[in-house]
TORPA-4810 file (N, C-alpha, C, O; in nm, 3 decimals):
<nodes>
NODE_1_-1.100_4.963_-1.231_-1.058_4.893_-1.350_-0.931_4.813_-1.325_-0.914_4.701_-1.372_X
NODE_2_-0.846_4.874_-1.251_-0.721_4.803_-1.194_-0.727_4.646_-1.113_-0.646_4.556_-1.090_X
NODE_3_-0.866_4.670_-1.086_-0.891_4.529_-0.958_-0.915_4.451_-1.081_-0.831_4.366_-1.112_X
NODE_4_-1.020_4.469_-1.158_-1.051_4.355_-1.270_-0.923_4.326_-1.307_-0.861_4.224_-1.276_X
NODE_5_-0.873_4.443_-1.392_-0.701_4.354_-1.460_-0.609_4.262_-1.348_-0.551_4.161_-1.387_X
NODE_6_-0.603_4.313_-1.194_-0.569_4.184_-1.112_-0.610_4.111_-1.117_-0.525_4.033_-1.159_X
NODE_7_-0.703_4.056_-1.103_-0.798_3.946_-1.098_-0.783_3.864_-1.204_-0.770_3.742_-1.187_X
NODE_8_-0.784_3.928_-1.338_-0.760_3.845_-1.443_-0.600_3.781_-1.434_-0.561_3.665_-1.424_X
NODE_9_-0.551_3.869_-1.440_-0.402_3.815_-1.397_-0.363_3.748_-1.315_-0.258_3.693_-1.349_X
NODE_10_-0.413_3.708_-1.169_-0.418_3.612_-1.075_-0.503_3.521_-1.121_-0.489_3.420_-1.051_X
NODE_11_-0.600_3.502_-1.220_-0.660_3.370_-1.265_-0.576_3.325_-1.341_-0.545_3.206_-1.330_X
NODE_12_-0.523_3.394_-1.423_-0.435_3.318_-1.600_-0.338_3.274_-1.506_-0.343_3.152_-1.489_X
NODE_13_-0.231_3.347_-1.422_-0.108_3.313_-1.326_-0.121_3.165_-1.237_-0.061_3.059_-1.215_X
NODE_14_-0.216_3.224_-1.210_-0.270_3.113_-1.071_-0.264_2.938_-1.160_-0.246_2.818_-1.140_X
NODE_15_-0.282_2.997_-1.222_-0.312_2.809_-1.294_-0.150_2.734_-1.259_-0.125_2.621_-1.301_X
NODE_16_-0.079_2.791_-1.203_0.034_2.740_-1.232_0.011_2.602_-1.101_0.084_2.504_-1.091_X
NODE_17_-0.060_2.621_-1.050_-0.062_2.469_-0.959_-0.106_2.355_-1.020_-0.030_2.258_-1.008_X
NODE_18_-0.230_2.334_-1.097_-0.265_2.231_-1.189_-0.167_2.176_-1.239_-0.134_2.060_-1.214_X
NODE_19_-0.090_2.278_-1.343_0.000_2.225_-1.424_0.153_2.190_-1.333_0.264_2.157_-1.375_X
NODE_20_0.112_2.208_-1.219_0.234_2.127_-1.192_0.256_2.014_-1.101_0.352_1.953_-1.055_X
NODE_21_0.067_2.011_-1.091_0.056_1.847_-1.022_-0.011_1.778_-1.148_-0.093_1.692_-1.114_X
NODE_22_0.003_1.796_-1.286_-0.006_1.752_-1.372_0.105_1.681_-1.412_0.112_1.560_-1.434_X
NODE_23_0.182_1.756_-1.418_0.385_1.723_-1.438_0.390_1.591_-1.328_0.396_1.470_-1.353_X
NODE_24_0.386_1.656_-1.210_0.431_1.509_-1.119_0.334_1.381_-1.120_0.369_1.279_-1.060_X
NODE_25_0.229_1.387_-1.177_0.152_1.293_-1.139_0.196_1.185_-1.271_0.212_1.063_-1.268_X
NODE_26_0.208_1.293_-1.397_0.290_1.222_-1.532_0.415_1.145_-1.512_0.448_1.067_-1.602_X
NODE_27_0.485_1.155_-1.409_0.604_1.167_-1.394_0.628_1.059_-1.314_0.720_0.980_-1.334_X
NODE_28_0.532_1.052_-1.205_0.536_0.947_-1.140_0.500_0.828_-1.185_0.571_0.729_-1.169_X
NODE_29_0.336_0.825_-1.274_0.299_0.690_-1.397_0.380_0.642_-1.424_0.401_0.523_-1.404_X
NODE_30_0.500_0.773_-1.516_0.602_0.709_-1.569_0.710_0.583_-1.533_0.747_0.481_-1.591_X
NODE_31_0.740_0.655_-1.392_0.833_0.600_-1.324_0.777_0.474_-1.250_0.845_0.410_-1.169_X
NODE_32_0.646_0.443_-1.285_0.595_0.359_-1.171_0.535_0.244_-1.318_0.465_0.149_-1.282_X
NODE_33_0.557_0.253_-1.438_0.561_0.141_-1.546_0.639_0.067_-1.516_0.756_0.106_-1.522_X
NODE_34_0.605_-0.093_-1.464_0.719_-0.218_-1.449_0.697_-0.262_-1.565_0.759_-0.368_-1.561_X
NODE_35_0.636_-0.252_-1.702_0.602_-0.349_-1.762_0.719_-0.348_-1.898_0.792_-0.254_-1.931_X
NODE_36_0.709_-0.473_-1.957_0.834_-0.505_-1.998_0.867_-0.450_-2.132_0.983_-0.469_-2.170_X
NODE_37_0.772_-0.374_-2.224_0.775_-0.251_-2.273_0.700_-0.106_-2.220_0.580_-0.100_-2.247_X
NODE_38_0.743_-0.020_-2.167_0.669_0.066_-2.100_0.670_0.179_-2.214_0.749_0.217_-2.301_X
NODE_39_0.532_0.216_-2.166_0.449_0.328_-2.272_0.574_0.404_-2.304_0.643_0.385_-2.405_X
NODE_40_0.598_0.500_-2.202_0.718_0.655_-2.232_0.851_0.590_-2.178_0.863_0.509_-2.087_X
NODE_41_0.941_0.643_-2.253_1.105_0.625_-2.172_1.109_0.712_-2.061_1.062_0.825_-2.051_X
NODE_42_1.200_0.609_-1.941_1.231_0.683_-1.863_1.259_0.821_-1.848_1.235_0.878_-1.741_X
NODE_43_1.320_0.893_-1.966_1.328_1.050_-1.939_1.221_1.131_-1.973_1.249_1.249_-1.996_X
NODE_44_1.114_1.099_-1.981_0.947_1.125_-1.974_0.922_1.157_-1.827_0.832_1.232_-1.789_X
NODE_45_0.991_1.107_-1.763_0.927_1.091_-1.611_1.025_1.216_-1.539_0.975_1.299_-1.464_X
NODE_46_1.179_1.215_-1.575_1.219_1.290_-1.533_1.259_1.465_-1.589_1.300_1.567_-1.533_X
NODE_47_1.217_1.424_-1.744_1.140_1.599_-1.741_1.061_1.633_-1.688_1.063_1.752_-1.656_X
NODE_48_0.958_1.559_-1.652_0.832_1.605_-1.576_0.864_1.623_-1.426_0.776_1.669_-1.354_X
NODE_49_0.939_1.602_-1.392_0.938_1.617_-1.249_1.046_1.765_-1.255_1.051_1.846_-1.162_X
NODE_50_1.126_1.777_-1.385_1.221_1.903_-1.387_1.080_2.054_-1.433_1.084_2.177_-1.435_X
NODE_51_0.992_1.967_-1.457_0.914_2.063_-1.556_0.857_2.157_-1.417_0.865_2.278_-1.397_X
NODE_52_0.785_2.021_-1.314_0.706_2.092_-1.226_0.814_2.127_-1.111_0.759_2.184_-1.016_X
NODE_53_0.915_2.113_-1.098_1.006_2.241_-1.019_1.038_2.375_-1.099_1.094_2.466_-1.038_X
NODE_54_1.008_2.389_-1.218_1.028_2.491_-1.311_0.878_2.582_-1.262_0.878_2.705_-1.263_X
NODE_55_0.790_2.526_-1.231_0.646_2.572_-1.219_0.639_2.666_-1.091_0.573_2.769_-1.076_X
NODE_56_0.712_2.613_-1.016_0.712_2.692_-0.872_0.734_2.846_-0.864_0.699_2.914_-0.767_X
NODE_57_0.807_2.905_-0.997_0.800_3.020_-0.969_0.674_3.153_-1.007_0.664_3.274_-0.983_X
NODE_58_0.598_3.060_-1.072_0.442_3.093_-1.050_0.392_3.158_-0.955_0.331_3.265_-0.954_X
NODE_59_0.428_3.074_-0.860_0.379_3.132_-0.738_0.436_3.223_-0.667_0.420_3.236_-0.545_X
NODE_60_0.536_3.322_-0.767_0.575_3.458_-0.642_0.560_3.541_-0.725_0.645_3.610_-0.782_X
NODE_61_0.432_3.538_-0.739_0.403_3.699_-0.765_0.357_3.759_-0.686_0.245_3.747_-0.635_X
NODE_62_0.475_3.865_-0.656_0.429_3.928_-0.511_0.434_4.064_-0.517_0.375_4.130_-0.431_X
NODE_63_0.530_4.146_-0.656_0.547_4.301_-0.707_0.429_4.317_-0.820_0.360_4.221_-0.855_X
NODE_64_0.414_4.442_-0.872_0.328_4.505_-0.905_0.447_4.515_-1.106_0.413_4.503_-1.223_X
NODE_65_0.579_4.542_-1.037_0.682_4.558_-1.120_0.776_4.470_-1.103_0.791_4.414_-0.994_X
NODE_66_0.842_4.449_-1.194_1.029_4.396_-1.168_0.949_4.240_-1.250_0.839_4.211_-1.298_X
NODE_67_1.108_4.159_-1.221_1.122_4.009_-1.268_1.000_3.916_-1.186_0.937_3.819_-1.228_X
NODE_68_0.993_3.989_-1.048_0.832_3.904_-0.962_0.717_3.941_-0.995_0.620_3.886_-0.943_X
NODE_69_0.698_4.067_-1.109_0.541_4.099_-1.127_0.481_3.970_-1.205_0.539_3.870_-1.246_X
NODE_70_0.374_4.000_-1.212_0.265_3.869_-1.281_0.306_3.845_-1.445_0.263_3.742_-1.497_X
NODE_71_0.392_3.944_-1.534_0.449_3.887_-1.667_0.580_3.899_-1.597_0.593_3.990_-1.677_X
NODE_72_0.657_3.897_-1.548_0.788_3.938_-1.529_0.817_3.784_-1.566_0.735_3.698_-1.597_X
NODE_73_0.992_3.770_-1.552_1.071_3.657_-1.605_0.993_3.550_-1.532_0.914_3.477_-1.593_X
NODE_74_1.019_3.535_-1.357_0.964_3.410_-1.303_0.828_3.388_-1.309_0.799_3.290_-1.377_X
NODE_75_0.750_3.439_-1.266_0.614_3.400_-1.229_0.560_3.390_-1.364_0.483_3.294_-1.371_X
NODE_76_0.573_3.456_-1.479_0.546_3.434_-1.634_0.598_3.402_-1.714_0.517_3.359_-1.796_X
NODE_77_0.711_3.392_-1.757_0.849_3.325_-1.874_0.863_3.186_-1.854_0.832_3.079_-1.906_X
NODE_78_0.922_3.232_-1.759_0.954_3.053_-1.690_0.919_2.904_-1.691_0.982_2.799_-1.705_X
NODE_79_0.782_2.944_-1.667_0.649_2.911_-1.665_0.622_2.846_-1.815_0.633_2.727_-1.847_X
NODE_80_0.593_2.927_-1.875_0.529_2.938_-2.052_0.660_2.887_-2.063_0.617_2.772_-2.077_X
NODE_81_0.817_2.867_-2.070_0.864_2.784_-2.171_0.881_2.654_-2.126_0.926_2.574_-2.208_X
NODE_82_0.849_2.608_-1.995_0.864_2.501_-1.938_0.709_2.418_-2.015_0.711_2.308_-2.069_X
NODE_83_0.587_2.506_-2.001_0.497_2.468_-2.026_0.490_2.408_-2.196_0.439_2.300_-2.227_X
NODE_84_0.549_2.496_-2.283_0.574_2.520_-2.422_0.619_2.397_-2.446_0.561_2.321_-2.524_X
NODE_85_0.714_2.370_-2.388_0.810_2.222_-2.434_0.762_2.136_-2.337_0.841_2.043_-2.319_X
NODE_86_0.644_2.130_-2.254_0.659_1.974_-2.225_0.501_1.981_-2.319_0.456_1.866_-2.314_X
NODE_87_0.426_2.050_-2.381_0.315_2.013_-2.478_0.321_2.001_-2.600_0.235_1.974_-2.684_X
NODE_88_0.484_2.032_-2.612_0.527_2.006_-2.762_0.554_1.811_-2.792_0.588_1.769_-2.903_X
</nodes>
């Protein structure tokens, strides 16, 4: 029963790569509008690029317990409020 609850938890966790070549790819559009009204303001481009260095700590979940388990602060908090406010 323990392997399933990993598993689920390394799927919901794991997503954290999408969303953070989602961020840069936003980020870069942004920054790459020459046109003489551009869609988003420049600081569109550079939350997104703060958003998906915020994302990286997704990827250390490496304890079972502590601030590195799969809800702990980094690999889960972090994450969700970075995510929270750039879909707001």
């Amino acid at each position: 029963m323990a392997l399933l609850n990993d598993a689920a938890w390394l799927s919901f966790i794991g997503a954290f790569a999408p969303a953070m070549m989602q961020s840069l790819v936003i980020g870069i559009a942004v920054i790459g509008d020459h046109s003489e009204r551009p869609v988003f303001p420049r600081w569109v481009a550079y939350f997104n690029f703060w958003a998906a260095l915020l994302f990286i700590p997704a990827g250390s979940c490496s304890s079972p317990r502590g601030p590195f388990a799969w809800n702990g602060i980094f690999p889960f908090w972090i994450p969700a409020a970075v995510f929270g406010g750039c879909s707001s």
